[in-house]
C-alpha positions as CSV (number, residue, x, y, z in Angstrom):
1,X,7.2,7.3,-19.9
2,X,5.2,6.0,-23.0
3,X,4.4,8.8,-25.0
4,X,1.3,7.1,-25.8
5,X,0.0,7.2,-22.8
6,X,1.3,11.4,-22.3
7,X,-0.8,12.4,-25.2
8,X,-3.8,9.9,-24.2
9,X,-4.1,12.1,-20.6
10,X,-2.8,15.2,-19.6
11,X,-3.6,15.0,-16.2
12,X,-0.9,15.1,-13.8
13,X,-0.3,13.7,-10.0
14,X,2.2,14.8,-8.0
15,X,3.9,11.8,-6.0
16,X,5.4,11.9,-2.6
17,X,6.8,9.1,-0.8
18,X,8.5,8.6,2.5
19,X,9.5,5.4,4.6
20,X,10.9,4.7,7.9
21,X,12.1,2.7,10.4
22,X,10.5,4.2,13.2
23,X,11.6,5.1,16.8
24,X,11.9,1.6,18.1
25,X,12.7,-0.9,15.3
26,X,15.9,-1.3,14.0
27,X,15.3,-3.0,10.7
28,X,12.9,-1.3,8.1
29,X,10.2,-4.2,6.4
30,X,8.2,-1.8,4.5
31,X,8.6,-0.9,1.0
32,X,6.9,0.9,-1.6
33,X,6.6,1.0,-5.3
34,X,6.2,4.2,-8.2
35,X,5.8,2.8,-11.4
36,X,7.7,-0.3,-10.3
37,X,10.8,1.8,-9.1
38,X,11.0,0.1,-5.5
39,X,13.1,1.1,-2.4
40,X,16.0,-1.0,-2.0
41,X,16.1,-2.2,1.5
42,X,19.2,-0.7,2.9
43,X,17.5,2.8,1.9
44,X,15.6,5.1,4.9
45,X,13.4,7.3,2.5
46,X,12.8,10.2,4.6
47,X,11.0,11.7,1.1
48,X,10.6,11.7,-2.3
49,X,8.4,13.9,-4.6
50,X,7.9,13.5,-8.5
51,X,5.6,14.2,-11.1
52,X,3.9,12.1,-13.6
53,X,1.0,12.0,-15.9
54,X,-1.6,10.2,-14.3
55,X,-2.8,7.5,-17.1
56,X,-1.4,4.5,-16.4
57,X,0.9,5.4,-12.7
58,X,1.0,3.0,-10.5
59,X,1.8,3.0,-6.8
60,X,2.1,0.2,-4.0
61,X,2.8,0.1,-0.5
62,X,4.2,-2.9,1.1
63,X,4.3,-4.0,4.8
64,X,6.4,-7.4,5.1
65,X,6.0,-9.2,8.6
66,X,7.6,-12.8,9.7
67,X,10.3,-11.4,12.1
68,X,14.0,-10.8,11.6
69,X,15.0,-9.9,8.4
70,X,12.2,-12.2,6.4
71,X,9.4,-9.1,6.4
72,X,12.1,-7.4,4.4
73,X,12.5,-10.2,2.3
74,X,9.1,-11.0,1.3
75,X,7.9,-7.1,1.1
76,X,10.7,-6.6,-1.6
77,X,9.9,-9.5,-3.5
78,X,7.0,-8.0,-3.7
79,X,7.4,-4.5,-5.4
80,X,10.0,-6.4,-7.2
81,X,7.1,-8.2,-9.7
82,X,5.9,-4.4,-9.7
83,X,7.6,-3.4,-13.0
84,X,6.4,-6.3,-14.8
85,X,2.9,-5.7,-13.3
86,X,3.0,-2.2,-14.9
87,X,3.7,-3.3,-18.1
88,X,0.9,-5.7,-18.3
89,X,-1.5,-2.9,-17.0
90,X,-0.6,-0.8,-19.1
91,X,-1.5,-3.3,-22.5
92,X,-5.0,-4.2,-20.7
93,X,-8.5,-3.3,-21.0
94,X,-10.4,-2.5,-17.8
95,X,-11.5,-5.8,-17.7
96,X,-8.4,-7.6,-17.6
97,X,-7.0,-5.4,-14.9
98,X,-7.7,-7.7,-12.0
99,X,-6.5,-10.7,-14.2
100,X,-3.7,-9.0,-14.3
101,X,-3.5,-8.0,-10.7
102,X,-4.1,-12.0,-9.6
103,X,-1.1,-13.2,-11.9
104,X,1.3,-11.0,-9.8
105,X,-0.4,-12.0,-7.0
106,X,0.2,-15.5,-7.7
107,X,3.8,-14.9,-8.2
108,X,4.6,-13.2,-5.2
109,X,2.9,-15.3,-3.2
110,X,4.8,-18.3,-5.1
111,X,8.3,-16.7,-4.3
112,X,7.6,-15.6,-1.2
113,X,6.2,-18.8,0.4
114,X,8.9,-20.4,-1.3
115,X,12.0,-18.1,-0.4
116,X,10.9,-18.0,3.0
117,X,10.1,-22.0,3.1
118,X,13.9,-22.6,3.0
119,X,15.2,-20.4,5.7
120,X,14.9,-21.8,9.5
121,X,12.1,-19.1,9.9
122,X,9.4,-20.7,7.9
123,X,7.0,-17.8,8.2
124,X,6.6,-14.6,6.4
125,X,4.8,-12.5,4.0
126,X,3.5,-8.7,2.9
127,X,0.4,-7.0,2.9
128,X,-0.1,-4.6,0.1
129,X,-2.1,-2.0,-1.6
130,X,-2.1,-0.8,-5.0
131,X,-3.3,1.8,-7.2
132,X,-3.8,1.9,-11.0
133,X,-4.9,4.9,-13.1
134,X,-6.0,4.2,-16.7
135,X,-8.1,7.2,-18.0
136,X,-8.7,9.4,-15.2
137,X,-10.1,6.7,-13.0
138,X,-8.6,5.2,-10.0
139,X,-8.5,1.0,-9.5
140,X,-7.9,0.1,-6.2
141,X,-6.7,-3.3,-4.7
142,X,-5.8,-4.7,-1.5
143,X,-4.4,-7.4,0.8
144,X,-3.8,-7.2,5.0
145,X,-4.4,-4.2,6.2
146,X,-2.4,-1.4,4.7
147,X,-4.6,1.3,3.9
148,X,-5.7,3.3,0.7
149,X,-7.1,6.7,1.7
150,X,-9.3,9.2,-0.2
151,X,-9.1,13.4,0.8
152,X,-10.7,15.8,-0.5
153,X,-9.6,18.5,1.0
154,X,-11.9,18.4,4.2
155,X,-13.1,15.1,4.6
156,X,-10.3,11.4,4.8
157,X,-12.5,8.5,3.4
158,X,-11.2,4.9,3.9
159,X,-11.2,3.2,0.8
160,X,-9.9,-0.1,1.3
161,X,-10.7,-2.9,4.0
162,X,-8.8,-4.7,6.5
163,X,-8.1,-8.1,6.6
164,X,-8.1,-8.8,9.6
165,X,-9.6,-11.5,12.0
166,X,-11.3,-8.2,14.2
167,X,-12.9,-7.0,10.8
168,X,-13.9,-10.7,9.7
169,X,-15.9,-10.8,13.2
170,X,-17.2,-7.4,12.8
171,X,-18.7,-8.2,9.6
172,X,-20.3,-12.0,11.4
173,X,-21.6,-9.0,14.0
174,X,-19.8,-11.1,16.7
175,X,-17.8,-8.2,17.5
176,X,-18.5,-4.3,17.3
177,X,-16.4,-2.1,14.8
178,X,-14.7,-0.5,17.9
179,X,-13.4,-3.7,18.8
180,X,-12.9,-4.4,15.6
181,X,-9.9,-1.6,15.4
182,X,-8.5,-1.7,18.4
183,X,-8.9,-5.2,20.3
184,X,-6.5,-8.0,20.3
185,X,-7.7,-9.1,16.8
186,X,-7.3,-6.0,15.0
187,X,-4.1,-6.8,13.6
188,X,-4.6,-10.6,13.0
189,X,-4.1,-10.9,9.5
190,X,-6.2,-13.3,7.2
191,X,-5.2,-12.7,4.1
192,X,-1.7,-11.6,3.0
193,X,1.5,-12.0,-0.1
194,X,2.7,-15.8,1.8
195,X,-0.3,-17.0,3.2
196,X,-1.2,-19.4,0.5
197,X,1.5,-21.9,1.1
198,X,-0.5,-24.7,0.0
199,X,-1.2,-22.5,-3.4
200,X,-5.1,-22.8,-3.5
201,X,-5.5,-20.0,-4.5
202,X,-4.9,-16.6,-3.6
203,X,-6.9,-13.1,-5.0
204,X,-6.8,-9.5,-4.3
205,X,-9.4,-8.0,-3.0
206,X,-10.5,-5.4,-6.0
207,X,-12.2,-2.0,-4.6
208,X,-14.9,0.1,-6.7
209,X,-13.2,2.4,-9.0
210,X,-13.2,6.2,-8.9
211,X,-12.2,9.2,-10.4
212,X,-10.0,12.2,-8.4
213,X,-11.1,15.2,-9.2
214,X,-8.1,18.1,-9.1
215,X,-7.0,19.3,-5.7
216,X,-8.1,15.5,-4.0
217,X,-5.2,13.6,-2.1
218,X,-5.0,9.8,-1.9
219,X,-3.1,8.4,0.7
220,X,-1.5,4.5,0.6
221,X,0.5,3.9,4.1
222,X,1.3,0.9,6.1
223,X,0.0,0.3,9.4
224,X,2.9,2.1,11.3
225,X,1.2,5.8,10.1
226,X,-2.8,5.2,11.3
227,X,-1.9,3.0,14.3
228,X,0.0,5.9,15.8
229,X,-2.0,8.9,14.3
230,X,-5.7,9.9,15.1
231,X,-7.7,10.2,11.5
232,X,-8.7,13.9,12.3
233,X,-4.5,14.6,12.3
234,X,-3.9,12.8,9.3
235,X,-6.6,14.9,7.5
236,X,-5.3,17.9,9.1
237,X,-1.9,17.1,7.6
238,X,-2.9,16.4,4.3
239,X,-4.1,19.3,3.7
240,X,-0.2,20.4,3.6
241,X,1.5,20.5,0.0
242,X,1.7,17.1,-0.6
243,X,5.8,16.5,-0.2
244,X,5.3,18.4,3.4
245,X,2.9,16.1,4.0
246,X,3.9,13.3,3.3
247,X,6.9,13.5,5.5
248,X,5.3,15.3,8.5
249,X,3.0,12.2,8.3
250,X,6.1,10.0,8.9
251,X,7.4,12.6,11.3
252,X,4.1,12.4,13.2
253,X,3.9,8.6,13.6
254,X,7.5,8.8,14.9
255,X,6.4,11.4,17.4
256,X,3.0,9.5,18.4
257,X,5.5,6.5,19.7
258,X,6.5,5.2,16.2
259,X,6.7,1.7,17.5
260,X,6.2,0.2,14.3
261,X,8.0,1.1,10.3
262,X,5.6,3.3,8.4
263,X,5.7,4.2,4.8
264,X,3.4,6.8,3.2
265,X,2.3,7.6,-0.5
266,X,0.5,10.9,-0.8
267,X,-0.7,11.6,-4.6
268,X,-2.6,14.5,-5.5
269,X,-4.1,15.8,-8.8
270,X,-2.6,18.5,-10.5
């Protein structure tokens, strides 16, 4: 760790991760990202806790999709341009941080469309969502629909939206928020890493940032966690220390059906 960056903040966030296959799927297409340290695909992370100071930690979750083994492929390409993300977050001003942000976008995109382009499958790609703390504030980013929560001890706010064709109707109030999460659209993806094949352009979606005040939680997972558990249990959970919760949250999904991989990120401020 820059020791810059140590004496610029003192704060400190404990880091748990955990990532699984589930009960039904054989092949794991998840991955996830600390500080552009990525799990290797042959790995099934049932935990792993760590802490660090919180300027300038960064943390992704990645959900690849596209069948067979090209998920896998095109989530690891994508915490693979993590490293160099960090790096270039770490040299710019608040500003500059979604500039940044769009540049690995583009390049992950790039490889994945392209990697996946020359297999017989064609199709594939990763959502992903991404925190970055500079200076005791949180910058949040997203594409598809894996999920950035906020807890602060009682409450589980949703911080980042779903990009899905259920939630794109919601929001043209052709369909009701209900629907939104739980009818045929609700996992429809419209925007994802791969999607721009044509490269026109492709942008994360940037969230408001915000600062964590000690004791608060924030939770990044993939679909395969809030699919299979209720919001009330995950808040109920979290309020475990945060490596026990973070793998009873995986130990949950798995319990609730597990049908899909699901990866978990639980960070809280020391």
């Amino acid at each position: 760790m820059n020791s810059e960056l140590e004496n610029a903040n003192t704060a400190r966030i404990r880091v748990a991760a955990a990532s699984h296959n589930g009960a039904v799927r054989g092949n794991n297409e998840d991955n996830y990202s600390i500080n552009g340290q990525y799990r290797r695909i042959e790995e099934n992370v049932v935990s792993h806790e760590e802490i660090f100071p919180a300027n300038g930690l960064m943390l992704e979750v990645c959900d690849g999709m596209g069948g067979e083994a090209m998920g896998e492929v095109a989530s690891e390409i994508a915490v693979k341009h993590t490293a160099d993300l960090l790096l270039k977050l770490r040299q710019a001003d608040e500003k500059d941080l979604i500039n940044e942000i769009n540049t690995y976008v583009d390049k992950a995109n790039g490889e994945i469309v392209q990697t996946i382009g020359n297999t017989e499958n064609r199709r594939g790609g990763s959502t992903f969502v991404l925190i970055y703390f500079k200076d005791d504030v949180v910058y949040p980013y997203s594409l598809g629909d894996s999920r950035l929560y906020a807890f602060n001890g009682t409450k589980l706010v949703q911080i980042s939206e779903d990009h899905t064709l259920g939630m794109r109707k919601y929001k043209s109030n052709i369909i009701t928020f209900e629907e939104a999460m739980t009818g045929p659209d609700s996992h429809k993806l419209t925007l994802f890493l791969g999607v721009d094949v044509d490269n026109n352009g492709l942008t994360a979606q940037p969230y408001r940032p915000f600062k964590v005040q000690k004791g608060w939680k924030l939770l990044l997972c993939s679909d395969g966690l809030y699919d299979m558990v209720p919001a009330v249990e995950i808040a109920e959970t979290l309020q475990l220390d945060t490596s026990e919760a973070c793998k009873k949250l995986v130990e949950k999904a798995i319990a609730h059906g597990g049908i899909d991989n699901v990866t978990v990120i639980v960070a809280e401020m020391v």
